[in-house]
VEXGUZA-789192 format. One record per residue: residue in three letters; x, z, y of N, C-alpha, C in turn. Coordinates in steps of 0.05 Angstrom, whole numbers, plus 32768, in hexadecimal, padded with zeros to 4 digits. Last residue first. Layout:
# residues N
ALAXZYXZYXZY ...
//
This chain:
# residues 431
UNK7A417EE47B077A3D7EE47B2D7A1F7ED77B39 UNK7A247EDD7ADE7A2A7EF77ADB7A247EFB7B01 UNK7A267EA57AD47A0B7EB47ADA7A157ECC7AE2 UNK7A577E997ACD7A4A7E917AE37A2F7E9B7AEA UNK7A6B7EB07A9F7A707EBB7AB77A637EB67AD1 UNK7A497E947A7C7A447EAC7A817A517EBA7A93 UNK7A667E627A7A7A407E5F7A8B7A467E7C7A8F UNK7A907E737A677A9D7E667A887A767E6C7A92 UNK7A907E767A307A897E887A427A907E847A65 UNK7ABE7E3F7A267AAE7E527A1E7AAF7E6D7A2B UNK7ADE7E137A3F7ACD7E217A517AB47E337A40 UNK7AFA7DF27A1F7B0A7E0E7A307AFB7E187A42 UNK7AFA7DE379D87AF27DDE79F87AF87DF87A02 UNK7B2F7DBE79AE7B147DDA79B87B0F7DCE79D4 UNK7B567DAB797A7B4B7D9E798F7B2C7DB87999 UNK7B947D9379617B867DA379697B707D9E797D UNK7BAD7D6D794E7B967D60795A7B857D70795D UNK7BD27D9579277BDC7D7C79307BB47D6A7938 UNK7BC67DD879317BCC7DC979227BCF7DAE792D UNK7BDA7E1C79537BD67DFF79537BD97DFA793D UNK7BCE7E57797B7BC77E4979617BCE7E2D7966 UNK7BD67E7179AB7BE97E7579947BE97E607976 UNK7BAF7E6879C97BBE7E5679D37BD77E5E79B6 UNK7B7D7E8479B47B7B7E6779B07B9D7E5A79B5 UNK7B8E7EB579CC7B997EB679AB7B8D7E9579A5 UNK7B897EAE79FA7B9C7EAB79F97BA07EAB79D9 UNK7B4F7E9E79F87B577E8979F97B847E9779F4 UNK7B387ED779F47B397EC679DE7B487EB079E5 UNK7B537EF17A177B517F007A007B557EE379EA UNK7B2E7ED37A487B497EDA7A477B587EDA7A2A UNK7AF17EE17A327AFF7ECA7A307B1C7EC27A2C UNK7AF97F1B7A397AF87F0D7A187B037EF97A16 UNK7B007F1A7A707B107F297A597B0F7F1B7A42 UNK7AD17F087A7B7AE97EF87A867B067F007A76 UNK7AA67F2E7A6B7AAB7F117A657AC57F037A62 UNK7ACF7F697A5D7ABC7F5A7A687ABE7F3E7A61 UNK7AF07F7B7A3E7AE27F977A4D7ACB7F827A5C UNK7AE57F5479F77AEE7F5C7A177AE57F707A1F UNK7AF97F3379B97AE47F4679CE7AF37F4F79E9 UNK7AFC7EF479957B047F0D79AC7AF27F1379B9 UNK7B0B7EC1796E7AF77ED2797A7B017EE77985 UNK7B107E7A79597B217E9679697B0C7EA17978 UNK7AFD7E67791A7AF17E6D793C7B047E87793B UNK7B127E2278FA7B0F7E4279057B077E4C791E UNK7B027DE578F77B137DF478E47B197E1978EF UNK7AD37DBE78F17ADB7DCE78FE7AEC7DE978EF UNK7ADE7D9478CF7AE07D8D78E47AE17DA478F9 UNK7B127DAC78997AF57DA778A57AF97DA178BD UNK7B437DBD78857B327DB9786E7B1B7DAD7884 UNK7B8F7DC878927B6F7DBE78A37B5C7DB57890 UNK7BB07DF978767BA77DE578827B8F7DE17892 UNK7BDA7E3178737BC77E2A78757BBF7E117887 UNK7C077E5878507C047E3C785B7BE97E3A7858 UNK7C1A7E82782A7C107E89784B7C0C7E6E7855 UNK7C377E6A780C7C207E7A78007C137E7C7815 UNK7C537E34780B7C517E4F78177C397E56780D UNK7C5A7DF377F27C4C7DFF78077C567E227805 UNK7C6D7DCA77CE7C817DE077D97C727DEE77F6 UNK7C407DB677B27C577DCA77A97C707DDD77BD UNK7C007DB877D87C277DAF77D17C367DC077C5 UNK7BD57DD577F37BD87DCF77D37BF37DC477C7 UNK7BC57E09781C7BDD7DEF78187BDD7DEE77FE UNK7B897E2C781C7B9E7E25781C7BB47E0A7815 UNK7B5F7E0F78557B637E16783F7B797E0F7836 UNK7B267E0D78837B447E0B787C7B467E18785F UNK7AF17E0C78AB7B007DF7789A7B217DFE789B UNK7AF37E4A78B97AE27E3E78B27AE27E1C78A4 UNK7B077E8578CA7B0B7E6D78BD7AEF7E5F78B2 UNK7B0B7EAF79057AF77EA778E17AFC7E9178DC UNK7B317EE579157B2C7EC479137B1A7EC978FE UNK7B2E7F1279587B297F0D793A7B297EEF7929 UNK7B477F42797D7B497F2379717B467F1C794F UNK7B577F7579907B357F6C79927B387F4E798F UNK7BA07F68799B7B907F7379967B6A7F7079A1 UNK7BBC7F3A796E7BBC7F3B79847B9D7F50797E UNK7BC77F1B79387BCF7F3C793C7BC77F49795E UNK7BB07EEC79317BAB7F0279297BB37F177932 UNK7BD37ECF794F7BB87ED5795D7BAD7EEE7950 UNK7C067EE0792F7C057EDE794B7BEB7EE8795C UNK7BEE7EBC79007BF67ED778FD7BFD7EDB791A UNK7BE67E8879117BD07E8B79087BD97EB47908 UNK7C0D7E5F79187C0E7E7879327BF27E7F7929 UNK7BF17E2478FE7C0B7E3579027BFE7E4D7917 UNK7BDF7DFC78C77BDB7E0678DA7BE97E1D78E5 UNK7BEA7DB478B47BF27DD578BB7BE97DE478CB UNK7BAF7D8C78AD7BC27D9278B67BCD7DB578B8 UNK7B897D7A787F7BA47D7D78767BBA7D8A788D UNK7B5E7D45789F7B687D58788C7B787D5C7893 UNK7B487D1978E07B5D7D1E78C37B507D4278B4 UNK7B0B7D0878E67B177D1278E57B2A7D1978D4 UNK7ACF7CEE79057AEC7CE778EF7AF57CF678F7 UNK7AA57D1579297AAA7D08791C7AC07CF6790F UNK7AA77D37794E7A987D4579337A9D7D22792A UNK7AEE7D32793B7ADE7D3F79367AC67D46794B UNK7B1C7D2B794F7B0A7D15794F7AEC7D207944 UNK7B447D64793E7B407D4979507B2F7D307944 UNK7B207D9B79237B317D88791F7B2F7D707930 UNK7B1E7DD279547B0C7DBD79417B1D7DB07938 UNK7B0B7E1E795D7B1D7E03795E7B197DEC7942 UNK7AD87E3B797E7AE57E20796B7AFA7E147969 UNK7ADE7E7779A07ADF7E5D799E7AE87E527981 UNK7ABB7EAA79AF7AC47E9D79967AC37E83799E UNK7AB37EF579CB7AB47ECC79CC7AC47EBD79BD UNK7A907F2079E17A9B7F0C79D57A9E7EF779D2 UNK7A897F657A0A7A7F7F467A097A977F3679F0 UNK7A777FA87A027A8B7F987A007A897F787A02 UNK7A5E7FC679D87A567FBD79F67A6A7FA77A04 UNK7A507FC079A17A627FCA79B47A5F7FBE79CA UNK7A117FD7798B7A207FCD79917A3B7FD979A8 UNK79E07FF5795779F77FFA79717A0C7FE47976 UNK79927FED793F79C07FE8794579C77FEF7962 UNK7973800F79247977800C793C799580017936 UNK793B801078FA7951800C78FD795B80057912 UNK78FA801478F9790B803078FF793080237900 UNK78F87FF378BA78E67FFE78CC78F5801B78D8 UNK790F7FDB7890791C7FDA78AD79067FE578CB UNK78FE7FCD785F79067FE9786D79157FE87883 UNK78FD7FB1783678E17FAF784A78F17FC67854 UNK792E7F8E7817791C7FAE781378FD7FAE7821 UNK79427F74783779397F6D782479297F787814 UNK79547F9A786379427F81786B79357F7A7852 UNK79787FB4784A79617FC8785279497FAF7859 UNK79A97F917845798D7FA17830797C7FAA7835 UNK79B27F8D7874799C7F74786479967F777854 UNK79BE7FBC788979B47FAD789B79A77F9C7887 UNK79ED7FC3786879D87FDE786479C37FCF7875 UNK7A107FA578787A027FA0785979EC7FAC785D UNK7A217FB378B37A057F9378A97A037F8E788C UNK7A207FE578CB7A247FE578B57A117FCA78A3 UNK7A2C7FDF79127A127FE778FA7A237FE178E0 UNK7A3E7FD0793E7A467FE279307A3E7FE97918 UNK7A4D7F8779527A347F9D793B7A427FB87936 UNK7A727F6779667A687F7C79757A517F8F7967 UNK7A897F3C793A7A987F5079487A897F677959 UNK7A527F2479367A5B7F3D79227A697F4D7931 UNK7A4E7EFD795F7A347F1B79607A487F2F7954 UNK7A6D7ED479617A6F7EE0797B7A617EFA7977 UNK7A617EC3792E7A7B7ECC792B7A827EDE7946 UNK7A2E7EB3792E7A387ECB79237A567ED67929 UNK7A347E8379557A217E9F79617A2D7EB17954 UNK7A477E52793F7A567E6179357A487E7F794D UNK7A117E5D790F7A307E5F79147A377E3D7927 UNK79DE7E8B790B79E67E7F79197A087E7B7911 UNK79C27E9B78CE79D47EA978DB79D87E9478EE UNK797D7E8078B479987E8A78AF79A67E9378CC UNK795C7E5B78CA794F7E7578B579707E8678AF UNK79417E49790979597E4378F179537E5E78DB UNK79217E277936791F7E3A792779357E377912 UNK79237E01797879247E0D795A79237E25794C UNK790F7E1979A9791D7E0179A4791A7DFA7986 UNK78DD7E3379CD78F47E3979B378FA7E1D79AF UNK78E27E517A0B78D87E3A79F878F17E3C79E6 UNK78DD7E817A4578F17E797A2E78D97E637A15 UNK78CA7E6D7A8A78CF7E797A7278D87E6F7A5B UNK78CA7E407AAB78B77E4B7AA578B47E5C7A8E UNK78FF7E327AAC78F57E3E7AC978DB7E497ABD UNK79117E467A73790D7E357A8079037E397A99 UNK79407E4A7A3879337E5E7A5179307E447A68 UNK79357E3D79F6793F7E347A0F79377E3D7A2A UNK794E7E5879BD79457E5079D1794F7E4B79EB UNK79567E54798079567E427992794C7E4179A7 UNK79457E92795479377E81795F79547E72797D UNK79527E9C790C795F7E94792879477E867939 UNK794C7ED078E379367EBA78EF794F7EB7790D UNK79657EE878A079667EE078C1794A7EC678C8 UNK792C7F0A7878794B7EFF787E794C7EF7789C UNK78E77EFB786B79027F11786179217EFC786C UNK78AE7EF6787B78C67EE4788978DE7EFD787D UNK78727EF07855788A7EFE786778A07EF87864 UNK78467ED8784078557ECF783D78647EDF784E UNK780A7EE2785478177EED783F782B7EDA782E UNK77FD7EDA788277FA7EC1786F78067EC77855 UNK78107F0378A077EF7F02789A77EA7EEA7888 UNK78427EF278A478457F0D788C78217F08788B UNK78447EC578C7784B7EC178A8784B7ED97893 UNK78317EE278EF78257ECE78EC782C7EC778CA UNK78617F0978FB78417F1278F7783B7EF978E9 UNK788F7EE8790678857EF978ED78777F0478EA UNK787C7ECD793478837EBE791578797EC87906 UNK78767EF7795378627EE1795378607ED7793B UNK78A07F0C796078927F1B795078787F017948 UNK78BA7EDC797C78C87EEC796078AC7EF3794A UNK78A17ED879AB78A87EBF799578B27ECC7975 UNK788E7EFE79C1787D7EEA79C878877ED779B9 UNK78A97F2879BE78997F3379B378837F1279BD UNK78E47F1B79C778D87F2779A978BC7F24799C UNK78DE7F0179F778EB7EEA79E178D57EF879C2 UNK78DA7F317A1778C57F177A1278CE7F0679FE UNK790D7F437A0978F17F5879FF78D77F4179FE UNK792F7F257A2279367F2C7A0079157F3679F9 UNK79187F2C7A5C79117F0D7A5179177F127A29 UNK79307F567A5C79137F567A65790C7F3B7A53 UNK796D7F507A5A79587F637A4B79347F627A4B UNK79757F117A5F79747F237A7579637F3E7A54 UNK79937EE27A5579877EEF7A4279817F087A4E UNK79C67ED17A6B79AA7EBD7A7079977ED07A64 UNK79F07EE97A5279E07EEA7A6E79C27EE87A73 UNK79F77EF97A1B79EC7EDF7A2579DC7EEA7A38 UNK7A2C7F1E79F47A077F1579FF7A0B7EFC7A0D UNK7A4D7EED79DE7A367EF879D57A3A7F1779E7 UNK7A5A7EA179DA7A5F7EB679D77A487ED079D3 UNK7A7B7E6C79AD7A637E7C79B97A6C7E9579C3 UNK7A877E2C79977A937E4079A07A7B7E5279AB UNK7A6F7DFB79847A937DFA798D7A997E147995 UNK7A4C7DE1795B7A537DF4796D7A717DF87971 UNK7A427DAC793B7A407DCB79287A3D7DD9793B UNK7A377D7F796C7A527D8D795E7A3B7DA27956 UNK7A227D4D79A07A237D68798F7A397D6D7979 UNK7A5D7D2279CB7A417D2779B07A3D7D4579A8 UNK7A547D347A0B7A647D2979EF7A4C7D3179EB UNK7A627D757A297A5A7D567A317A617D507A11 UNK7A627DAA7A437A4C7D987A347A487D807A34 UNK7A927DB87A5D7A7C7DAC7A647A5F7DA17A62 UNK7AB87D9C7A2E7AB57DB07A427AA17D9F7A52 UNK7A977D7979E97AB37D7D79FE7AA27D957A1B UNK7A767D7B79C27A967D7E79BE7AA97D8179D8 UNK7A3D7DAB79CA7A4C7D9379D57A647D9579C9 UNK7A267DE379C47A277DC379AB7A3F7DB379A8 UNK7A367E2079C37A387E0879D37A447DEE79C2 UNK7A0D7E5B79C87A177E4679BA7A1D7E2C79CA UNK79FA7EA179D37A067E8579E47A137E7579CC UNK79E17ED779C579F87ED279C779EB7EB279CF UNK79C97F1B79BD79BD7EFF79C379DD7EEE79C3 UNK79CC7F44797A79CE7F41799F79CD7F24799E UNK798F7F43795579AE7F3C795779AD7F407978 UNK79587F69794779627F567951797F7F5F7958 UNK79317F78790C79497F83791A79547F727929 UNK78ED7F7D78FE79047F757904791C7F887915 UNK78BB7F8B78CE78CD7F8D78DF78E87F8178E3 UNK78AC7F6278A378907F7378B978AA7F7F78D4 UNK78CD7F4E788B78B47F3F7886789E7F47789A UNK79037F59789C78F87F64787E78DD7F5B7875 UNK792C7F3578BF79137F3E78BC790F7F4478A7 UNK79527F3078FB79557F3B78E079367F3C78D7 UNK79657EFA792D794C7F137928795C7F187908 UNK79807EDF796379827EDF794B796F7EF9793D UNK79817EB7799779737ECA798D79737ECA796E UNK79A87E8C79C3799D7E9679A979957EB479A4 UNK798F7E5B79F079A47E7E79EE79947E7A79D5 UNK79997E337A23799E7E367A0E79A77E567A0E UNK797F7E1E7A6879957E277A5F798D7E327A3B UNK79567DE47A79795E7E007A8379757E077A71 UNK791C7DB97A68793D7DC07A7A79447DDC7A74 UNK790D7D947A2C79147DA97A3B792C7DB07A48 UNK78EA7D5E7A1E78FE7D5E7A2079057D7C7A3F UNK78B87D5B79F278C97D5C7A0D78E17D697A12 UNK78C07D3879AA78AF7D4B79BB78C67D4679E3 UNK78B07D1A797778B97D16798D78A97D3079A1 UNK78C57D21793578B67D2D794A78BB7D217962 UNK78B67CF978FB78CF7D0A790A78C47D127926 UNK78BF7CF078AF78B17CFB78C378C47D0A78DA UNK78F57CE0789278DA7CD7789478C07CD878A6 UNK791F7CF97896791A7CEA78AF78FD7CD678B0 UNK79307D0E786279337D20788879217D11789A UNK79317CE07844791B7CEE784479137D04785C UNK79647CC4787179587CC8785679407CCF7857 UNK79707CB678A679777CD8789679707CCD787E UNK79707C8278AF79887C9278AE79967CA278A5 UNK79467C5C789C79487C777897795F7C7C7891 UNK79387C3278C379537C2E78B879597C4D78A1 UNK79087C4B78D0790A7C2C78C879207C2C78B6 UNK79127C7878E278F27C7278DE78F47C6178CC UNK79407C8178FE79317C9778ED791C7C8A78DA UNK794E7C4A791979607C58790779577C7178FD UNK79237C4C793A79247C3A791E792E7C41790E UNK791F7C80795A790D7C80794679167C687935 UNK795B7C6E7975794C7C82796579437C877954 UNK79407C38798D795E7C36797D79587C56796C UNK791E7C4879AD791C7C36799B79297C3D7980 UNK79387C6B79D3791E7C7879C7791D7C6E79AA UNK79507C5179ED796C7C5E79DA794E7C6F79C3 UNK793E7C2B7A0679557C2279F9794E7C3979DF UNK79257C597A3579137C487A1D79247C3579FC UNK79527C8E7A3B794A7C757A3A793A7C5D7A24 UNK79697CBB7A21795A7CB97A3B79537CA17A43 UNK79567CEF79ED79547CCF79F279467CC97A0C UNK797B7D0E79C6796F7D0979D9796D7CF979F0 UNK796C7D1F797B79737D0E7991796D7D0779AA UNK797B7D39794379747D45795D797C7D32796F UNK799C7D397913797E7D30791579727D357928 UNK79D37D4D790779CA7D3B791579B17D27791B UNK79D07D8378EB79DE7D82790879CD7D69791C UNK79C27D6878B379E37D7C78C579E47D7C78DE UNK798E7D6D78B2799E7D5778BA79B37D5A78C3 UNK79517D79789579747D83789879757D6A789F UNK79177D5878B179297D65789F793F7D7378AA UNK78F97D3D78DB78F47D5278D779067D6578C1 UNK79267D227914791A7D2178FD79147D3C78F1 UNK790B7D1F795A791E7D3C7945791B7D267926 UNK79197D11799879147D097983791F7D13796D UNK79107D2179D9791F7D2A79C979077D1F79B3 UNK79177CF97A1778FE7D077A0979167D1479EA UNK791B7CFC7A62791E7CF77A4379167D087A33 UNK78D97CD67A6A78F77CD87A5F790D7CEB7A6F UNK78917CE07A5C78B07CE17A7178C67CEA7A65 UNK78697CB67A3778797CCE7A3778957CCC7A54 UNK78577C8B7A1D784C7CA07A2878527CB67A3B UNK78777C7B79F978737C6C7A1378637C777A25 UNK78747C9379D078907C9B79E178857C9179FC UNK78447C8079BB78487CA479C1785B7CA179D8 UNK785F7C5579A478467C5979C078457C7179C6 UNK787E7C68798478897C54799F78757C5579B0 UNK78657C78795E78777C8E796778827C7C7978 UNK78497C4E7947783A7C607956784D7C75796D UNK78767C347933785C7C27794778497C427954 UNK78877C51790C78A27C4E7925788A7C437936 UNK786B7C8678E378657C6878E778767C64790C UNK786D7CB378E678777CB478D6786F7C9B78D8 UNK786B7CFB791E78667CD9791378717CCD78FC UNK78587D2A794678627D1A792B785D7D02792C UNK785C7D3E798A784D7D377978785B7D277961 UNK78637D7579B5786C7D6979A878547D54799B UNK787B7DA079ED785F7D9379E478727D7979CF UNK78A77DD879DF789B7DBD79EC788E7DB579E2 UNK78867E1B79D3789D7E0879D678987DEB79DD UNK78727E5579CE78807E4879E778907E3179D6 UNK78467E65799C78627E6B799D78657E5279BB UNK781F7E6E7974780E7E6D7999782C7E7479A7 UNK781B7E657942781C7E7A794E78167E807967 UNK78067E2B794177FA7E3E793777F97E5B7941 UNK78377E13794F781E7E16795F780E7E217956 UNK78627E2B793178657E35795178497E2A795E UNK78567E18790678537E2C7907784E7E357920 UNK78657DDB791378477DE4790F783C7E0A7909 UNK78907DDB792178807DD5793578697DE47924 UNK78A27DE978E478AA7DFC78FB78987DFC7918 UNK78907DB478D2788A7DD778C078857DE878D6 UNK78B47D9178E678967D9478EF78887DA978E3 UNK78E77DA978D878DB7DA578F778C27DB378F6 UNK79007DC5789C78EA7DAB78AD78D97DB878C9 UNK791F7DEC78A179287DD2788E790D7DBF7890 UNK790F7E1278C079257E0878BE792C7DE878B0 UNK78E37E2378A278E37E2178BC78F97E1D78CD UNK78ED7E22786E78E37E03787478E37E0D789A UNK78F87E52785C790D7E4B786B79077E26786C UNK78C87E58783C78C87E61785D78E17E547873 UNK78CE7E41781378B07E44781978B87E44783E UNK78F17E5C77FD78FC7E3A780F78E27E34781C UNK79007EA1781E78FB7E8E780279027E747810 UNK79357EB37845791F7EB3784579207E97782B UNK79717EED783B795F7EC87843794A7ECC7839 UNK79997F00780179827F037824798D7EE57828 UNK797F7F1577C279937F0B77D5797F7F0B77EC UNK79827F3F778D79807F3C779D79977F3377B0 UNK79647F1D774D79807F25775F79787F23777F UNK79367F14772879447F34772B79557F36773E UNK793C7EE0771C794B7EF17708794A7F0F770D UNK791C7ED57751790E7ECF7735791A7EDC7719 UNK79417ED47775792B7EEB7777791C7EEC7757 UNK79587EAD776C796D7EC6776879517EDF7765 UNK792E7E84777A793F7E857762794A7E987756 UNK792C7E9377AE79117E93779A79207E927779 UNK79587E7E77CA79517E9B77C579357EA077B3 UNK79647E5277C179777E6077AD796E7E7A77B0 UNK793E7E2477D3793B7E3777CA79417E4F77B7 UNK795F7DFE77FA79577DED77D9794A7E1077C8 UNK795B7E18782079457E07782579437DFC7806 UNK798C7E2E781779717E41782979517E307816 UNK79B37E0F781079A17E2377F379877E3477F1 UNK79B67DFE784379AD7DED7830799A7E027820 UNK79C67E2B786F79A57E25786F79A07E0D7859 UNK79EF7E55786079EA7E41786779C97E387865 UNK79F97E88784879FC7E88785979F47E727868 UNK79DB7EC9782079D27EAC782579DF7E9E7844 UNK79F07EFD77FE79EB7EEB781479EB7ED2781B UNK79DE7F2577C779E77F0877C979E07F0177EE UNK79F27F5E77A279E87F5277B379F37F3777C6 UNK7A027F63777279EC7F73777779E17F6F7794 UNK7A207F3D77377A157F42775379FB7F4E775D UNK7A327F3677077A1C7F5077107A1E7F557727 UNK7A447F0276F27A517F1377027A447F2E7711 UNK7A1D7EF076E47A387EED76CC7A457F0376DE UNK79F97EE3770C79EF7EF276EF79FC7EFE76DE UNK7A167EC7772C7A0F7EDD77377A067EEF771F UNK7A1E7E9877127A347EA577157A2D7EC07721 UNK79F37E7F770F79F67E8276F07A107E9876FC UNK79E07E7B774679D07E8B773679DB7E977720 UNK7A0B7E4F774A7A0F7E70775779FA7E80774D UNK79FA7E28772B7A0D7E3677267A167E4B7732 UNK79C47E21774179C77E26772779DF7E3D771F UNK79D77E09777579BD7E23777279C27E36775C UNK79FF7DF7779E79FB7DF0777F79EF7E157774 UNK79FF7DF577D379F17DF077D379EC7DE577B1 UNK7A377E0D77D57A267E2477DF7A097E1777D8 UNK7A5E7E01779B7A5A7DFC77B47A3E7E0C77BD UNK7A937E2E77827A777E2277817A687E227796 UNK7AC27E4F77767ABF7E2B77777A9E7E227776 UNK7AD17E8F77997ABF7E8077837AB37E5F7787 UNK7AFD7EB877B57AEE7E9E77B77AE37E90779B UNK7AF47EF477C77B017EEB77B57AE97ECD77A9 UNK7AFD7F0978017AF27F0577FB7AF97EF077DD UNK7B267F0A782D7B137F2978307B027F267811 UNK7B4A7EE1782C7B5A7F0078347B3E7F137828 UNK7B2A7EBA78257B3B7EC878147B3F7EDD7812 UNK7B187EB178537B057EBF784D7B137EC37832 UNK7B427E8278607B3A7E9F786E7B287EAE7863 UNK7B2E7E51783E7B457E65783D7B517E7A784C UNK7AEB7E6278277B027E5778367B1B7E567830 UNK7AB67E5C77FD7AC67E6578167AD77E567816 UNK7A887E4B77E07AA47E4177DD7AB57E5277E4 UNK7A807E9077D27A847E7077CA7A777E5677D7 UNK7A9F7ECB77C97A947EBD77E07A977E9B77CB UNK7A987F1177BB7AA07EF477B17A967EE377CB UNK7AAB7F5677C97AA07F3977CB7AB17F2477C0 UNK7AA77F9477B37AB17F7B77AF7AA97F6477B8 UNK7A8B7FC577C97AA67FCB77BB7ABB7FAC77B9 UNK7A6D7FDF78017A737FC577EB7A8A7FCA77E3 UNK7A598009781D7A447FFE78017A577FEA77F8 UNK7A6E800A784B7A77801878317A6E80167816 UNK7A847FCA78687A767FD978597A797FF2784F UNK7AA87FAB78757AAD7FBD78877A967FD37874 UNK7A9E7F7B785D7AB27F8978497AB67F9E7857 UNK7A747F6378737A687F7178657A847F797857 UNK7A977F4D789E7A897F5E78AC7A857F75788E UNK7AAC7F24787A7AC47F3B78977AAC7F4F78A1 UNK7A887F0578757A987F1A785D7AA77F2B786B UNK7A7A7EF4789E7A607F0578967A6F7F177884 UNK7AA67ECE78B07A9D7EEA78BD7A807F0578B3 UNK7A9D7EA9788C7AB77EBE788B7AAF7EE178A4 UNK7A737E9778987A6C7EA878797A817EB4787E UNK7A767E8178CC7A687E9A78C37A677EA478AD UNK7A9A7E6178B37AAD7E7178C97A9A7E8A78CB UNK7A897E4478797A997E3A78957A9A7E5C78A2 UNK7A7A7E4D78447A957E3C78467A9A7E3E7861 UNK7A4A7E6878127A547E5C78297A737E617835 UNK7A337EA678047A327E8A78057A367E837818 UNK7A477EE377EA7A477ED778057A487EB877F9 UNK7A397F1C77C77A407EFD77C27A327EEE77DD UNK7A4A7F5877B37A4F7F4577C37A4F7F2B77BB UNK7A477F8F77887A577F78778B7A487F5D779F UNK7A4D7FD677AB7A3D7FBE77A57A4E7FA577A3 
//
C-alpha cells in the first residue's frame, strides 16, 4: 500500500516509524514532515492544512491510504473531501471532528450523552459572562470555543485575571472567530491521564493509557506548552477505573453519535481528569495525542496499518492488541524560550549516539536539514519550538526513565532546553 501521513511534528514521525513496520506498506509519503521522518518517509512540500493540494497530490500519486495527523485538516474537512474522490483516509468527517474544533459542540455532546464533566455555561456577550463568573468559586477555567493552538484554555484564580480573560476573548477578540463564543466552567482537582480510543463507528479499540505534561518547567509550573514529554501506562489509570472510563465516557460518545447516524470513524482522545469523585473529561480531541503517541507506539505490538484500516472499514469488531509490557517515556527537548520566542537554525549534535543506544527511540519533530553550502548531508538543525522527543522503554518505570534521560544527556543544541521530572508522578504512585 502507498502511504500518505499528514503532518510535521514528532507524532506524524512516529506514526511513519510505526506504519513502515507494516507488511501492507510498500511506500510512504509524509507532508510536510521533517527532517527525521526523512529517513522512513519521502517528504512532500505541502502544508498539512492546504486540503486542495494534498487531495490533488494523493490522486496524482495513487495513494491507497491517507493518515490524518493534526486536528486543522481534521476540522477544515480533508476527510469528507478524500472520502468524496473514493480515497481512503482515517479521521473523523469535520461534521464530527467539531468535537475537537469547538468546545461548546463537545459540552453539548457530553450533556446529552449523560458524560462526567464540570458544570459549565456559554456565553457570547462579556456582561453576562461576568455575572455568571461572579457567581462562581475561584478558580474557574475559561475555554474559547474554537482551535486555538494550545492557547484558548485559561485558568483563572482571581477576579483580576477573570476580567482580563473574557475581554481579551470577548472584546479584544484575541482568537478571532475561536473566541466568539467561550465557556466558563469549574475548575477541576485531581490528576490528568489520557485515554486514547480507535473507532470504526460501533467498535472500539483502546490505546494503552499514558500521562502528558503541559507545563514548561519541572513541576508543573510555567505556562502551558504542546507537551513536554509523557509517559505510558499511567498509574493513575488503575484497570478498574480504564473499564469505567470505556464504558461510562467512550462508549457513551459513540453510541450517541452512531444513533444520530453519524458514526465516530478514527481516533477519539478523551482528557481526563481522575477526581476524588471519579474520572471527568476534560476534553475531547479527534486525532492522536502528541506527544502521548510517541510514549504508546513504541509499546503496540499490533500491526497499526492493519489497525486503521480495519477502523475505516467497520471491522474492528473482535480486535485485540498486544502490548509490551514494558513502561515508556518520551521527553521533549524544546528550543530555549520556548513556548514562546524562540531562535531557529541551531546544530544539532550526539543525535547518532542516542540513537544507537539500546530500546531508544527519537521522533523529530521541529528540525530540518542544514541549508548552507557547506553543511553535511548528516547536519541537522532547529526548525520549531519543540524540536524532538527522546523516547525509551524499561524493565520498569525508573528503567525507562534512566534509559531515557541518559540518551537526553547525549543530545545538544545551543538553548537546549527539557524538564527532568518525566514519569517522577508515576513512580510516586507506584510506592
Amino acid at each position: 500500500m502507498r502511504i500518505l501521513v499528514i503532518g510535521s511534528g514528532g507524532r506524524e514521525h512516529a506514526l511513519c516509524w510505526k506504519i513502515a513496520q507494516s507488511v501492507k506498506c510498500s511506500k510512504i509519503y509524509c507532508a510536510p514532515g521533517n527532517g527525521g521522518i526523512r529517513q522512513t518517509a519521502e517528504l512532500v512540500n505541502i502544508e498539512a492544512d492546504n486540503v486542495e493540494a494534498l487531495l490533488k497530490f494523493a490522486k496524482e500519486n495513487r495513494i491507497d491510504f491517507t493518515v490524518v495527523g493534526p486536528e486543522v485538516p481534521l476540522v477544515k474537512g480533508i476527510v469528507d473531501k478524500f472520502q468524496k474522490e473514493g480515497l481512503k483516509v482515517f479521521g473523523p468527517t469535520a461534521d464530527l471532528a467539531a468535537i475537537e474544533g469547538s468546545k461548546v459542540f463537545a459540552k453539548a455532546l457530553m450533556k446529552k450523552a449523560g458524560i462526567p464533566t464540570a458544570a459549565f455555561e456559554v456565553f457570547e456577550n462579556i456582561d453576562d459572562a461576568l455575572k455568571y463568573a461572579a457567581t462562581k468559586k475561584l478558580p474557574l477555567v475559561i475555554k474559547a470555543d474554537g482551535l486555538c493552538a494550545g492557547k484558548g484554555v485559561v485558568i483563572c484564580k482571581t477576579p483580576d485575571e477573570v476580567l482580563s480573560t473574557l475581554t481579551s476573548m470577548l472584546v479584544d477578540k484575541a482568537f478571532g472567530a475561536a473566541g466568539e463564543k467561550v465557556i466558563i466552567e469549574d475548575c477541576l482537582a485531581g490528576e490528568e491521564a489520557s485515554i486514547i480510543v480507535i473507532s470504526d463507528g460501533k467498535n472500539i479499540v483502546p490505546m494503552a493509557s499514558s500521562q502528558d505534561h503541559k507545563r514548561i518547567f519541572d513541576g508543573d509550573m510555567g505556562p502551558n506548552t504542546g507537551g513536554m514529554g509523557a509517559y505510558s501506562p499511567a498509574p493513575v489509570i488503575t484497570n478498574e477505573l480504564f473499564k469505567n472510563i470505556i464504558d461510562t465516557i467512550i462508549y457513551p460518545v459513540i453510541n450517541t453519535l452512531a444513533k444520530e447516524g453519524t458514526p465516530y470513524k478514527g481516533v477519539l482522545y478523551a482528557g481526563i481528569m481522575v477526581t476524588k469523585d471519579g474520572p471527568f473529561v476534560l476534553e475531547f480531541n479527534a486525532r492522536f495525542g502528541d506527544p502521548e503517541t510517541q510514549a504508546i507506539l513504541p509499546r503496540l505490538k499490533n500491526d497499526l496499518l492493519d489497525l486503521m484500516e480495519k477502523a475505516v472499514d467497520g471491522k474492528l469488531a473482535g480486535f485485540t492488541t498486544e502490548w509490551d509490557p514494558r513502561p515508556c517515556v518520551s521527553v521533549v527537548l524544546a528550543s530555549g524560550g520556548y513556548p514562546n520566542k524562540f531562535d531557529k537554525g541551531m546544530e544539532i549534535k550526539g543525535l547518532d549516539e542516542a540513537v544507537a543506544m539500546k530500546d531508544v527511540v527519537i521522533f523529530h519533530a521541529g528540525t530540518r536539514k542544514g541549508r548552507r553550502a557547506t553543511d553535511s548531508d548528516k547536519l541537522l538543525i532547529t526548525s520549531g519550538g519543540r524540536v524532538m522527543n527522546v523516547t525509551a522503554l524499561g524493565d520498569d518505570m525508573n528503567k525507562a526513565i534512566d534509559n531515557c534521560y541518559n540518551a537526553v544527556r547525549l543530545i545538544h543544541f545551543d538553548k537546549m532546553h527539557y524538564r527532568r521530572d518525566i514519569g517522577v508522578r508515576a513512580i510516586g504512585r507506584k510506592k
